[in-house]
VOGU-3710 file (C-alpha; in Angstrom, 3 decimals, decimal comma):
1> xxxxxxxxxx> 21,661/32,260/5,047  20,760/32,309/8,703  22,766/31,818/11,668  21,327/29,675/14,567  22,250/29,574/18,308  20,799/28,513/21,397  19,611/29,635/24,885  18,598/28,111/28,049  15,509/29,464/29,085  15,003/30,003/32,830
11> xxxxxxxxxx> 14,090/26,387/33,625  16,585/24,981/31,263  14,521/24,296/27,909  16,579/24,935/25,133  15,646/27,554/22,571  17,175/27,639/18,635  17,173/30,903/17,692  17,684/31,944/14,060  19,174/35,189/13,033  19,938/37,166/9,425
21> xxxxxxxxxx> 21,288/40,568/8,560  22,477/43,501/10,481  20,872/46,567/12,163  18,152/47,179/14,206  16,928/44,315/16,133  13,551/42,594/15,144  12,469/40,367/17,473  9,743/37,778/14,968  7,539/35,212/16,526  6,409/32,529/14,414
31> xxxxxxxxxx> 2,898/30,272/14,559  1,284/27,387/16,060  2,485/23,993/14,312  5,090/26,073/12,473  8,897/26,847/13,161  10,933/30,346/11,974  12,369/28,604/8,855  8,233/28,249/7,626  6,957/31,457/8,830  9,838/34,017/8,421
41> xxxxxxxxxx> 12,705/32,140/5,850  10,888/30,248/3,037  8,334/32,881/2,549  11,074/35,735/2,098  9,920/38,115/4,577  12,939/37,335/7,160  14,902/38,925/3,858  13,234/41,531/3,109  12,714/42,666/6,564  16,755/42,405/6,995
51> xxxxxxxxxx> 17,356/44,310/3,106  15,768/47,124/5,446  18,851/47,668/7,689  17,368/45,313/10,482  18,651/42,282/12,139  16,025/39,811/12,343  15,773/37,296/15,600  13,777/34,316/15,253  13,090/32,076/18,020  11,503/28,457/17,042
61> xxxxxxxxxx> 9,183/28,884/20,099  8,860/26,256/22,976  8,072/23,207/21,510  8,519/23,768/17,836  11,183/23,457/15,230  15,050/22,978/16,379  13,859/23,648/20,013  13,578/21,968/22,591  9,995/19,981/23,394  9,673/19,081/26,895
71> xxxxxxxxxx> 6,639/16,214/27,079  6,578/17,037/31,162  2,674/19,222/31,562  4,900/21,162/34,704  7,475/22,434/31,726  3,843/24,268/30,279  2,720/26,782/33,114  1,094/29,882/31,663  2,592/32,346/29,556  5,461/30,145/29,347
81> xxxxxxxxxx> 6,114/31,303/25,844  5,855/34,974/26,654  8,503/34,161/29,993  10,722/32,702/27,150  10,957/36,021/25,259  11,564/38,198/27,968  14,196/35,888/28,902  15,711/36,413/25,362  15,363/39,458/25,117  17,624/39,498/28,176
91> xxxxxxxxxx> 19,885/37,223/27,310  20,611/39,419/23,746  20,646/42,831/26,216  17,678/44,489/23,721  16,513/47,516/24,960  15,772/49,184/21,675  14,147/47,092/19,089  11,015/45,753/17,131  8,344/43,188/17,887  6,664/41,362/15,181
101> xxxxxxxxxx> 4,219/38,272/15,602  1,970/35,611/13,461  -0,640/33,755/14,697  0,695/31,890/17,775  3,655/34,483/17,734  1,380/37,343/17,738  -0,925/36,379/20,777  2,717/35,297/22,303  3,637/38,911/21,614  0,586/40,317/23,046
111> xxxxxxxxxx> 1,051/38,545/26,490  4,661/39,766/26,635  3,368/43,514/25,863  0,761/42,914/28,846  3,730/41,641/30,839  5,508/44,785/30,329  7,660/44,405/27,174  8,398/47,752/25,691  9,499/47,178/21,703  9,190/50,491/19,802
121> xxxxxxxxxx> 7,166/49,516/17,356  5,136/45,900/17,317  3,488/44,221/14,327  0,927/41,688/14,910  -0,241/39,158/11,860  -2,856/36,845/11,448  -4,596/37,615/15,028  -7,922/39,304/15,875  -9,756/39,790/18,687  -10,998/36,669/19,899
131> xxxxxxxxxx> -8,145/35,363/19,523  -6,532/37,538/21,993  -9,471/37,630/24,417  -10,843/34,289/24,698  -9,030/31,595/21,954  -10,971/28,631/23,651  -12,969/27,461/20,769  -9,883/27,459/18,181  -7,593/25,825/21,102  -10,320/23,375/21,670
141> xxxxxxxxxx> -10,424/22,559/18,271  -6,523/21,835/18,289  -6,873/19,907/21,178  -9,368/17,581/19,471  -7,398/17,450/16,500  -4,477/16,642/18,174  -6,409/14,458/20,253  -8,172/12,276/17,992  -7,208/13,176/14,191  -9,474/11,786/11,471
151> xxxxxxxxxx> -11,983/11,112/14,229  -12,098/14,972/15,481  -15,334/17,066/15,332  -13,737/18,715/12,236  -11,840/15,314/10,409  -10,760/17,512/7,927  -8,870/19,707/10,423  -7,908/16,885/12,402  -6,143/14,875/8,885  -4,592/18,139/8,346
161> xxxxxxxxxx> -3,255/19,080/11,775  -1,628/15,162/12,489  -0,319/15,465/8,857  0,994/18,659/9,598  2,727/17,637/13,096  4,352/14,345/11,547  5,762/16,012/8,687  7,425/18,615/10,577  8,073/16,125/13,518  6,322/18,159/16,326
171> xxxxxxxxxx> 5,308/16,107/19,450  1,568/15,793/20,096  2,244/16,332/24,573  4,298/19,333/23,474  1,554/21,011/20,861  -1,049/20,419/23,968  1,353/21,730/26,224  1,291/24,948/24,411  -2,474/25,356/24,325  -2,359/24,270/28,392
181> xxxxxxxxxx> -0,019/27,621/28,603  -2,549/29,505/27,393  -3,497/33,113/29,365  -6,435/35,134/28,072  -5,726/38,835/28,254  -8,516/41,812/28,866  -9,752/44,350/27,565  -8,128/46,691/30,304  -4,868/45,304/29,261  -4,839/45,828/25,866
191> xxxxxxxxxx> -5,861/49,318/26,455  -3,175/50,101/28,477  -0,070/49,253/25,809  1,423/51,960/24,294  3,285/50,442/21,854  2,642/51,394/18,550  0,744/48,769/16,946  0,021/47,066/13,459  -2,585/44,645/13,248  -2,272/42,932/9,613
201> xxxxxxxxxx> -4,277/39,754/8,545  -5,723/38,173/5,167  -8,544/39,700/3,925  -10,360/35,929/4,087  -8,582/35,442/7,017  -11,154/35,860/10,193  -9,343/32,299/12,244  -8,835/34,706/15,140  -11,386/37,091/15,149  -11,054/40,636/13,726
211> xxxxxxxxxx> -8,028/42,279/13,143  -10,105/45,290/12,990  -11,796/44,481/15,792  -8,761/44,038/17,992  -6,917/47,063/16,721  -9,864/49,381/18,013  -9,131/47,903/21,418  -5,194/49,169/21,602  -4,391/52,465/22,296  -1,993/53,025/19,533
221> xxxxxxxxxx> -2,717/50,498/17,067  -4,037/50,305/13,129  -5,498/47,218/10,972  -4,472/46,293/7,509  -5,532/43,616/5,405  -3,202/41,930/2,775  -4,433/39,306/0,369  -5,261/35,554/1,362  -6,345/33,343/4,017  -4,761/32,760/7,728
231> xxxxxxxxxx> -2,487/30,183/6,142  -1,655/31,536/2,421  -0,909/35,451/3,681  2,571/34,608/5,474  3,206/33,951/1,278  1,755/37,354/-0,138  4,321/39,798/-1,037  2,092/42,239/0,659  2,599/41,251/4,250  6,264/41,861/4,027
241> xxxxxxxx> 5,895/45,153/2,398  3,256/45,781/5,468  5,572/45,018/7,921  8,470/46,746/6,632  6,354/49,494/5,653  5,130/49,795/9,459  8,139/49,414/10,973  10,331/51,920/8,619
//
């Protein structure tokens, strides 16, 4: 079972963070629309990650699960997410730990790498290289969905995306607030993190861009594919083994 506290950030938001085991710190960043208990919990890895001698960290990012959701556009400026985890990391006193990211978490954990983060070791999941370098057609795409639902470009994606919100009760000014915070990141910059690097993704999984693709533009980095889709991979036993596997 997980324990749970929370942090002010540095303009007052309040962060849940979730925790489990003991040992090294592992700092995991879960994805868009999703929350640490979807991501990280129900899917096992949080567990098997921790069965490894780690303790696992697990902030519901800005916005989503048992954090707080400011509606205010001002409580969005860029790289807000990425400001919260430095500001965590602070706040636990890490200086010697792991960095592991899906989706949302792992473009989060790219931009706090840019802004100078040094983990030892940093996993990033279901993210590619478009994702990390541009992400304005899939952000416009959430925006529309978010938008205007069943009547969206994609309905499909649009049904899905308000079901998805309203189930988990996420807040439609605070999921646009997040793609608002959006900061693209360069080539240069990616090139310049030294962090050793694991870039993991369903092989039918191509949301983002190419894992592949992005990996060859890190200095230190590999790509791995695991079995299913951007969505089903976070349940694959293989991911888990991946990230343990890379991480030691």
């Amino acid at each position: 079972m997980t324990d749970t506290f929370r942090f002010a950030a540095p303009d007052g938001v309040q962060i849940a963070v979730h925790t489990l085991g003991e040992g090294r710190p592992t700092l995991m960043l879960h994805g868009f629309l999703a929350n640490a208990e979807l991501n990280w919990v129900m899917p096992g890895i949080a567990a098997k990650v921790a069965a490894a001698g780690r303790k696992v960290i697990m902030p519901d990012l800005r916005g989503h699960g048992q954090s707080d959701a400011p509606a205010d556009p001002a409580m969005w400026p860029g790289d807000v997410l990425a400001s919260d985890q430095e500001a965590l990391i602070a706040y636990l006193g890490l200086t010697d730990y792991d960095l592991v990211g899906y989706s949302l978490g792992a473009r989060t954990a790219v931009r706090t790498l840019v802004r100078g983060a040094r983990p030892a070791r940093c996993v990033l999941g279901g993210m590619g290289d478009s994702g990390v370098l541009q992400a304005g057609a899939r952000a416009a795409m959430f925006e529309d969905s978010i938008r205007h639902g069943a009547n969206a470009r994609d309905p499909l994606a649009g049904k899905y995306i308000q079901a998805a919100m309203a189930q988990r009760g996420l807040k439609a000014e605070a999921m646009l607030g997040v793609l608002a915070s959006f900061v693209l990141t360069t080539e240069a910059e990616l090139k310049a993190i030294p962090t050793p690097t694991l870039v993991v993704g369903g092989r039918d999984d191509d949301d983002n861009g190419s894992a592949e693709g992005l990996a060859a533009l890190m200095r230190d980095a590999v790509a791995k594919r695991v079995p299913g889709n951007h969505l089903s991979a976070v349940a694959e036993p293989a991911l888990a083994e991946a990230i343990v596997g890379f991480l030691g």
